[in-house]
KEBA-247667 format. One record per residue (C-alpha): x, y, z. Coordinates in Angstrom, 3 decimals, always signed. Layout:
FIFI; u; v; w
FIFI; X; Y; Z
...
//
This chain:
FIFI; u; v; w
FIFI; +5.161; +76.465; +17.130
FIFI; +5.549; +72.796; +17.946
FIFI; +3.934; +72.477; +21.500
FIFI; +6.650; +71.383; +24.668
FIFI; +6.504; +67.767; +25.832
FIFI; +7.435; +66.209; +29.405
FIFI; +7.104; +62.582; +30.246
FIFI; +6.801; +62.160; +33.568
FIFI; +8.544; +58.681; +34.734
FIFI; +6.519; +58.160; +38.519
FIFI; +2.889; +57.700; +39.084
FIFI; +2.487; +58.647; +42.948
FIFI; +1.191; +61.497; +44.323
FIFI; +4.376; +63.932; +42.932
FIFI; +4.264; +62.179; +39.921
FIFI; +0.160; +62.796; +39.247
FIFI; +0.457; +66.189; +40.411
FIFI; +3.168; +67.106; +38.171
FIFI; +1.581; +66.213; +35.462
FIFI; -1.554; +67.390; +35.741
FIFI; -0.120; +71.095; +36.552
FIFI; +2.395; +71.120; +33.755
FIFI; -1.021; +69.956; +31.225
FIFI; -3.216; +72.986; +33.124
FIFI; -0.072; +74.750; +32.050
FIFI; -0.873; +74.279; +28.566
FIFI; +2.418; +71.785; +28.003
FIFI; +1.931; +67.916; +25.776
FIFI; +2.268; +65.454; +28.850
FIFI; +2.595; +61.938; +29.319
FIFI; +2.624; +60.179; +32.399
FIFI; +4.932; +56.786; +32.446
FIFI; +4.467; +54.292; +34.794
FIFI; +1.734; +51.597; +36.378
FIFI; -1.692; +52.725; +36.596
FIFI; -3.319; +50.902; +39.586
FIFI; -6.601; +52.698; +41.025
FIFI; -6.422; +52.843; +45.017
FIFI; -9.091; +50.657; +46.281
FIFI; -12.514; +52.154; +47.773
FIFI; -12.313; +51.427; +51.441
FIFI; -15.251; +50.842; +53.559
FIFI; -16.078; +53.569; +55.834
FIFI; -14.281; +52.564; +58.721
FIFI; -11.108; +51.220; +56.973
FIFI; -7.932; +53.687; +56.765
FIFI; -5.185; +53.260; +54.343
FIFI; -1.694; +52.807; +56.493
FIFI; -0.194; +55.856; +55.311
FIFI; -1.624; +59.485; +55.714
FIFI; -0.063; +62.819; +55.115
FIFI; -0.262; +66.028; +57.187
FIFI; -1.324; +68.348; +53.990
FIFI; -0.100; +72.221; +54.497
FIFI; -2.492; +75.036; +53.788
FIFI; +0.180; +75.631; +50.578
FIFI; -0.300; +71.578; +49.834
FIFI; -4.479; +72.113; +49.802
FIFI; -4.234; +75.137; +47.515
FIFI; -2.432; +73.264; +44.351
FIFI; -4.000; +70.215; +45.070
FIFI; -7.303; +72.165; +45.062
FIFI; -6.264; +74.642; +42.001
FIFI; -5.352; +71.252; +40.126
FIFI; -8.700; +70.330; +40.800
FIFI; -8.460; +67.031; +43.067
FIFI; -9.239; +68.454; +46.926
FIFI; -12.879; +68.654; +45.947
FIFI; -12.328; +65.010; +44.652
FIFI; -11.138; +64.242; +48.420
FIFI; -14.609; +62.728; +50.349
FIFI; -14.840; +64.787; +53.052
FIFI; -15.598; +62.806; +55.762
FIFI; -12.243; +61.351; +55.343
FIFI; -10.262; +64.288; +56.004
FIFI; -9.601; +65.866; +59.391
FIFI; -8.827; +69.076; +60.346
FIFI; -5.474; +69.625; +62.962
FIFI; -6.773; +72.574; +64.967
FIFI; -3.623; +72.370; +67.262
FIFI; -0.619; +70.531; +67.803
FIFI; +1.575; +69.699; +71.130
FIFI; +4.726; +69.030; +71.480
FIFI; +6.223; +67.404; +74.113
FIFI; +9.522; +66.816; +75.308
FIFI; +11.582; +64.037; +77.227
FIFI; +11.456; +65.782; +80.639
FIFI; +9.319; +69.159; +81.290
FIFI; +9.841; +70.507; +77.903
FIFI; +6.083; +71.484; +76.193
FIFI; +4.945; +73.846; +73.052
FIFI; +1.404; +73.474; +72.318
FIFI; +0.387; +75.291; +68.903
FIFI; -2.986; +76.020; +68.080
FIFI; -4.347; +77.394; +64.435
FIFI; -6.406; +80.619; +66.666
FIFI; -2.820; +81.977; +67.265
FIFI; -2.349; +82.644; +64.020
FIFI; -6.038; +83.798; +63.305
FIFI; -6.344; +80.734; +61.618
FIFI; -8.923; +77.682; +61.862
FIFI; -6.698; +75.068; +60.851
FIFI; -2.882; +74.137; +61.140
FIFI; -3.139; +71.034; +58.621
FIFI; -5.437; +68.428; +57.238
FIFI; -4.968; +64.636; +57.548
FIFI; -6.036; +62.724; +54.458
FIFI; -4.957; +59.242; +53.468
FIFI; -2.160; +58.407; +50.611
FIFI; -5.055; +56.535; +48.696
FIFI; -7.697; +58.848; +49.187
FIFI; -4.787; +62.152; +47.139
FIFI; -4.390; +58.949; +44.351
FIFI; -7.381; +58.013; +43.880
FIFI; -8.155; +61.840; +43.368
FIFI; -5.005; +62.748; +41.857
FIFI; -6.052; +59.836; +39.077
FIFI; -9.435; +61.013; +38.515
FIFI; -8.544; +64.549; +38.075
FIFI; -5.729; +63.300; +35.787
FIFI; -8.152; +61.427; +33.510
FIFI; -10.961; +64.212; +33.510
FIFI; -7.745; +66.389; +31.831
FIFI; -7.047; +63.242; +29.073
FIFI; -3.143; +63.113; +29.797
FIFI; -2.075; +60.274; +28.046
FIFI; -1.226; +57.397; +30.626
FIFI; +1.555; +54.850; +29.224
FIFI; +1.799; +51.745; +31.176
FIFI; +5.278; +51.314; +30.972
FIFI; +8.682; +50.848; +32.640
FIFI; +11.554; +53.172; +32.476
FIFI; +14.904; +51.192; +31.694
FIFI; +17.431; +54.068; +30.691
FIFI; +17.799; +57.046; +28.818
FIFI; +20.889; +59.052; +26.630
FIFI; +21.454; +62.453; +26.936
FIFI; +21.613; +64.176; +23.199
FIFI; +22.850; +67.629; +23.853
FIFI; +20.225; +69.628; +25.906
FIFI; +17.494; +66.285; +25.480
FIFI; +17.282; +63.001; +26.426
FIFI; +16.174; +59.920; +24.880
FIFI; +14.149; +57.847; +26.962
FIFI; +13.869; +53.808; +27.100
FIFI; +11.601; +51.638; +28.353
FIFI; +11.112; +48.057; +29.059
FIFI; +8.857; +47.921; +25.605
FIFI; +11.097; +49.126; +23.226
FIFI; +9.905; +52.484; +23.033
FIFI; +12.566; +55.405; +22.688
FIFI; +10.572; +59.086; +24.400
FIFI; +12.497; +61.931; +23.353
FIFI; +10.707; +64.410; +25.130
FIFI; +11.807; +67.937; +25.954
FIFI; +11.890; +66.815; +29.871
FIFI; +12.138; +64.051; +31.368
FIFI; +10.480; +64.478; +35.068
FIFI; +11.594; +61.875; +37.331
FIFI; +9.148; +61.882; +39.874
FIFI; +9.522; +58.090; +40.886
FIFI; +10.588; +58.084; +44.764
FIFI; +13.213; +57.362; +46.822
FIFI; +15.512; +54.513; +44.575
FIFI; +14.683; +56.840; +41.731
FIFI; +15.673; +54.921; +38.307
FIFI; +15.726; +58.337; +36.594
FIFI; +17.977; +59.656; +38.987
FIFI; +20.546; +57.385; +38.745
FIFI; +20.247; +57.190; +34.534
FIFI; +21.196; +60.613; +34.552
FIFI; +24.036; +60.530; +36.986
FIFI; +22.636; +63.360; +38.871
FIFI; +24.187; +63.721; +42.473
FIFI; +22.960; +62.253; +45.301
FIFI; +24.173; +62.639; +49.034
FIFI; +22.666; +60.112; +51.320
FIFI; +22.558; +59.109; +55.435
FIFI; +20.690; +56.489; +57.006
FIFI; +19.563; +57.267; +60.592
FIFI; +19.717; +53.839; +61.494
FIFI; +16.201; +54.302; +62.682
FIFI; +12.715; +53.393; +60.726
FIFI; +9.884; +55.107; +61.077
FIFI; +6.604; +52.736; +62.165
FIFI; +3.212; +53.341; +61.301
FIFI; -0.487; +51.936; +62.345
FIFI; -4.011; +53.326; +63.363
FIFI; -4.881; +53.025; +66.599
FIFI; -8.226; +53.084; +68.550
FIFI; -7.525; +55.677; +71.531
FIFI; -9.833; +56.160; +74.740
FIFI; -10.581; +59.992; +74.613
FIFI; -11.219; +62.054; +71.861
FIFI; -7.974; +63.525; +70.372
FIFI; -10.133; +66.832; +69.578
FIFI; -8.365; +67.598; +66.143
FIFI; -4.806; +67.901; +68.087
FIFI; -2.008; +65.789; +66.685
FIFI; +0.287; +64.982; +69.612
FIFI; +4.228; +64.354; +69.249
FIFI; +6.673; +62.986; +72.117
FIFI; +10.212; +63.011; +72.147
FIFI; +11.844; +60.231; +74.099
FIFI; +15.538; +60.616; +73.663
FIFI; +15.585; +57.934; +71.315
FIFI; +12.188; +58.110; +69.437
FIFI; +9.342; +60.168; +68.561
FIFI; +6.255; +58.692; +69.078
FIFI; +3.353; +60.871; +67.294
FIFI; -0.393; +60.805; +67.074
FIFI; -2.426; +62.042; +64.370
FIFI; -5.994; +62.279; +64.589
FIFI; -8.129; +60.534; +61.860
FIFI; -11.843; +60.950; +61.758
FIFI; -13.953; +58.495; +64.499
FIFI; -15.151; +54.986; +63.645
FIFI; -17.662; +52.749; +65.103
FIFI; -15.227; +51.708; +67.908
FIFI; -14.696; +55.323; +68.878
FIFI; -11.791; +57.977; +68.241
FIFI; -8.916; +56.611; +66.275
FIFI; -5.778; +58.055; +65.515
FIFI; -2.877; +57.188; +63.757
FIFI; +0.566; +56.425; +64.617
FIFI; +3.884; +57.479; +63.617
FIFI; +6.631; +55.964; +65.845
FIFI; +10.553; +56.648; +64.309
FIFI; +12.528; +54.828; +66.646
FIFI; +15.635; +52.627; +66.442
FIFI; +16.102; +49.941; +63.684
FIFI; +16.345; +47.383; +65.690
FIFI; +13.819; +47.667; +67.991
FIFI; +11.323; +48.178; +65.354
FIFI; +12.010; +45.310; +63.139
FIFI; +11.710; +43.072; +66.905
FIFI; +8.268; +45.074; +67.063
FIFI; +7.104; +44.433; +63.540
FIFI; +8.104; +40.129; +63.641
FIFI; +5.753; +39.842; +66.082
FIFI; +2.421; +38.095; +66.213
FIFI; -0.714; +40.540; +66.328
FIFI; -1.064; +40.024; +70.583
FIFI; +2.660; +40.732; +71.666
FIFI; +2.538; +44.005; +69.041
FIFI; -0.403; +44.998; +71.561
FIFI; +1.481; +44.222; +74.532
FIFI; +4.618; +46.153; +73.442
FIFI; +2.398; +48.911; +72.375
FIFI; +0.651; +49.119; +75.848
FIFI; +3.575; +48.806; +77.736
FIFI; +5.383; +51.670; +76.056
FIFI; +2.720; +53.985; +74.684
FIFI; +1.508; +54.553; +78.689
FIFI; +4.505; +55.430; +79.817
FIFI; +5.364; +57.847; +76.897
FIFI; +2.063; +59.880; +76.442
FIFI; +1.156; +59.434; +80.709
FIFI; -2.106; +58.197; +79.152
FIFI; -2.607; +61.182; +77.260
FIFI; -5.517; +59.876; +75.079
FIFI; -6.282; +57.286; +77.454
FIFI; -5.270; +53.142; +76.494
FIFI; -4.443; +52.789; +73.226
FIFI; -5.459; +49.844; +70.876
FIFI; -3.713; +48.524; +67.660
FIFI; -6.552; +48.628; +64.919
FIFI; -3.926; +47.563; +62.025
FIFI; -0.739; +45.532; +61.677
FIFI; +2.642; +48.103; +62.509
FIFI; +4.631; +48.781; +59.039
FIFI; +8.271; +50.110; +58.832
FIFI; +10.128; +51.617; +56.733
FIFI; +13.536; +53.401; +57.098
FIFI; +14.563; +56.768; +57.738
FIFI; +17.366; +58.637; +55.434
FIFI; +18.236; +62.096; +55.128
FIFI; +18.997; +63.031; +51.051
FIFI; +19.967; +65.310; +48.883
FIFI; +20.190; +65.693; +45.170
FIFI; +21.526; +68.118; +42.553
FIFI; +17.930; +67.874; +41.545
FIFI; +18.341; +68.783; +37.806
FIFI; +20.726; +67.814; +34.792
FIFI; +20.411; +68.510; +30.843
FIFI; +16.325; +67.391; +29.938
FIFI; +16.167; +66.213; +33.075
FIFI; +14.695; +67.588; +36.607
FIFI; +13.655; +65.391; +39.859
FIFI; +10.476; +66.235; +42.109
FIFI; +9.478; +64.523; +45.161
FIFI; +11.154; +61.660; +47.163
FIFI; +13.643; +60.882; +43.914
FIFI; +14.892; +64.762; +44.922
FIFI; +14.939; +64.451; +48.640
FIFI; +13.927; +62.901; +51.929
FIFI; +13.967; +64.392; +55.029
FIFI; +13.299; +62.581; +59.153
FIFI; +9.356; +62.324; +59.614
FIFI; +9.804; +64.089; +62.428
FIFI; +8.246; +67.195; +61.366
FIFI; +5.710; +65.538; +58.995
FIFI; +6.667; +67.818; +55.935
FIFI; +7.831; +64.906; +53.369
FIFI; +4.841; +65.609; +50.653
FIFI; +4.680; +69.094; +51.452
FIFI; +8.164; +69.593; +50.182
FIFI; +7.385; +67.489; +47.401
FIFI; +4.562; +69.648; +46.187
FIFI; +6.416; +72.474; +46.408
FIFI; +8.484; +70.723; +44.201
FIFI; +5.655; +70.353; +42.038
FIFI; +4.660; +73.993; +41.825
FIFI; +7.997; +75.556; +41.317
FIFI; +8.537; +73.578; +38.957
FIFI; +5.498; +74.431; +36.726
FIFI; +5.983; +78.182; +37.449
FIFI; +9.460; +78.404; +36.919
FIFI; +8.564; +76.326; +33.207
FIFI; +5.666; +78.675; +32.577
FIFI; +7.876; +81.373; +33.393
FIFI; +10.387; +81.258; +31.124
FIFI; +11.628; +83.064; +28.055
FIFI; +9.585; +81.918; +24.937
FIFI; +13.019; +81.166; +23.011
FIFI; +14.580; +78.605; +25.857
FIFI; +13.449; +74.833; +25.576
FIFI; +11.688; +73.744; +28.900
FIFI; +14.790; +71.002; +29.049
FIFI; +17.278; +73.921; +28.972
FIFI; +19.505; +73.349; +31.819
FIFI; +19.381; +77.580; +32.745
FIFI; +15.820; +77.362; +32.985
FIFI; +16.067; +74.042; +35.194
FIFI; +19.052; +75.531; +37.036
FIFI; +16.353; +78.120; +38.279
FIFI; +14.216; +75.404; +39.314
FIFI; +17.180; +73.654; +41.540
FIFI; +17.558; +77.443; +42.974
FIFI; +14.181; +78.364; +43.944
FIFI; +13.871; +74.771; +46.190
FIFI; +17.854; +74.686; +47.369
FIFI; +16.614; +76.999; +50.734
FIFI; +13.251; +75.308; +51.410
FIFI; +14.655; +71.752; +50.941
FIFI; +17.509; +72.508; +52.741
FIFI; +15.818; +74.391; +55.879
FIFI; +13.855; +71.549; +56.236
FIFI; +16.514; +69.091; +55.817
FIFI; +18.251; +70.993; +58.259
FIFI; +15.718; +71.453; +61.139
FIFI; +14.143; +67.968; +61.240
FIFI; +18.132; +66.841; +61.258
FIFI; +18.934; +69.026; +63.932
FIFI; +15.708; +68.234; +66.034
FIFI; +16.544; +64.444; +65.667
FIFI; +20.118; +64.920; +66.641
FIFI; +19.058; +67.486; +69.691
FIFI; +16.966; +65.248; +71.110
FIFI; +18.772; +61.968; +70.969
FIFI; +22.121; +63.159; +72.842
FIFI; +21.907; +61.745; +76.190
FIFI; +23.824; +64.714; +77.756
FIFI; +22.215; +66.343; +80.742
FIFI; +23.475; +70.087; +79.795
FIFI; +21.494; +69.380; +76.299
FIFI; +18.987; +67.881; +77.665
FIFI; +17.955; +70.412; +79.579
FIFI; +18.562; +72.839; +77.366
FIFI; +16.079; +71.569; +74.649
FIFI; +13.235; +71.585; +77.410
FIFI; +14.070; +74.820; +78.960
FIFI; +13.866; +76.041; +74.861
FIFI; +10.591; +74.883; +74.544
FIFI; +9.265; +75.958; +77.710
FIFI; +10.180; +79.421; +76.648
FIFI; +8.952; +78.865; +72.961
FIFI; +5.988; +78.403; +74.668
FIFI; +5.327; +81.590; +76.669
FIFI; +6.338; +83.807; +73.326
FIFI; +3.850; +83.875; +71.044
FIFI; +5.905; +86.176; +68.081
FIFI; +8.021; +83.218; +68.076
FIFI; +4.407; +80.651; +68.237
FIFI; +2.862; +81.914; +65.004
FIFI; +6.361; +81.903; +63.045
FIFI; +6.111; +78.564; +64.097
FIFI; +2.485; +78.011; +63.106
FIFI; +2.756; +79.434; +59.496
FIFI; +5.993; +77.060; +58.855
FIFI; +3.580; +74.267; +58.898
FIFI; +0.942; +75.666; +57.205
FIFI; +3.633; +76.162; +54.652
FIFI; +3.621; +80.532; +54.464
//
């Protein structure tokens, strides 16, 4: 029996996952897309972007073999998390309510490549260094083109390349989307007092100004930022030179976190980028979309990859799963796939929405409301573990 190929068009961290599960799987795989190796950063230099990895996030990555890959002494634990609101609302969460030792790990975007890539190569999927430029649906398959010449007909196409998603629009497959009008900033910063493996998260009305703690450097604790506030404001923020950023940053970050973790110091330049809730169909005929090219949800809750890679992993077990006479690009078996991840995509979708509209009304009734909801939040703790094992991703 001829063996089932996917070509995966997307070579990020859904993209290098996918692949690398669906080969494990047993399935003919080819990734499509640049190959460029994250640099090796010295010991006290942090790529920009981190994730917040789930417990459910660790396990494939580990299963597909590329958490061990991780160095360790660039991933730290979150042991608890506050949450703090814009008056007297507070929730804190720690991992021992849940008989737990951790809620989350923080690892840099480069360090899950890098590893993702090695893991990838160790496995000998074949890596095409190419650039998707259409495709034709032919029944239940696709043919594929790219900016070589080439024509893929693969059983599935896998468009796992992010937000603008090329794939995604080739095949015409729905997509709902809503700017926030807000962007979400992000930087490490060197803080005064150790941050203790807590991540910290304010809500100001009109932003959300959260710390996540990174491992310590030779300057002391660091953490790193995550500020989603409005569009405006941010690209003001970001056009500045490197001494007024620090001077906007002290003169807001003080009065948000009531010096919290002490003065806070910029240790990189701010980057932006904007913040959109969407929604896909997710699959069409050959065709199926992980990742950012199937959704995007608010920051807010720091679940973006963690979606994704549940993306990943339904995917491959719904394709292992199936009945040995139905093509892996046969739109009942994908239809299953768009099933198993409409409630998890759309809970999500739905909460961090609903948080960011909550707490940017200006209403006092509201207002009041969402801190006298977390206050009580607080004092159950039923409520305080359901909590904790929605981030770890039970």
């Amino acid at each position: 029996m001829k063996q089932a190929s996917v070509l995966v068009c997307g070579t990020g961290i859904a993209g290098l996952a996918c692949a690398l599960g669906l080969s494990r799987a047993g399935l003919s795989v080819d990734l499509l897309g640049p190959r460029q190796m994250p640099p090796v950063r010295p010991a006290d230099d942090y790529h920009p972007r981190v994730y917040a990895i789930s417990d459910t996030s660790r396990a494939l990555l580990d299963r597909l073999g590329a958490w061990r890959l991780i160095h360790a002494h660039r991933i730290t634990p979150v042991e608890a998390m506050e949450i703090h609101g814009d008056a007297n609302g507070f929730l804190d969460l720690s991992a021992w309510q849940d008989a737990r030792d951790t809620l989350a790990w923080i690892v840099e975007s480069g360090e899950i490549e890098r590893a993702l890539q090695q893991a990838v190569q160790v496995m000998g999927v074949a890596w095409h260094e190419d650039q998707f430029t259409g495709l034709e649906t032919k029944g239940q398959g696709v043919c594929v083109m790219t900016a070589s010449g080439r024509c893929w007909q693969p059983d599935l196409l896998i468009g796992a390349d992010g937000a603008r998603s090329p794939v995604r629009q080739a095949a015409q497959i729905h997509h709902d989307y809503t700017p926030y009008g807000d962007m979400g900033v992000v930087a490490h910063l060197d803080i005064e007092r150790p941050h203790q493996n807590r991540a910290c998260q304010w809500f100001t009305g009109d932003s959300v100004f959260a710390l996540l703690p990174l491992p310590d450097t030779a300057d002391g604790p660091q953490a790193s930022l995550v500020w989603s506030m409005p569009e405006n404001r941010a690209r003001r923020w970001l056009a500045m030179d490197a001494e007024a950023q620090q001077a906007y940053l002290f003169a807001h970050a003080l009065a948000i976190t009531g010096g919290r973790l002490g003065r806070l110091r910029l240790r990189t330049r701010p980057q932006g980028f904007p913040l959109t809730l969407e929604r896909t169909a997710m699959v069409a005929p050959g065709v199926a979309l992980v990742g950012d090219a199937a959704h995007r949800v608010h920051p807010l809750a720091g679940q973006g990859l963690n979606l994704g890679l549940g993306d990943v992993q339904t995917l491959i077990q719904v394709l292992s799963d199936r009945e040995p006479h139905r093509a892996i690009g046969d739109l009942q078996v994908l239809a299953r796939y768009r099933r198993r991840r409409a409630e998890p995509v759309w809970a999500m979708g739905a909460v961090t929405h609903g948080l960011h509209r909550l707490f940017g009304t200006q209403c006092a009734s509201l207002a009041w409301a969402r801190n006298q909801g977390m206050q009580l939040a607080d004092r159950l703790p039923f409520l305080k573990r359901q909590l904790i094992r929605a981030a770890a991703g039970d």
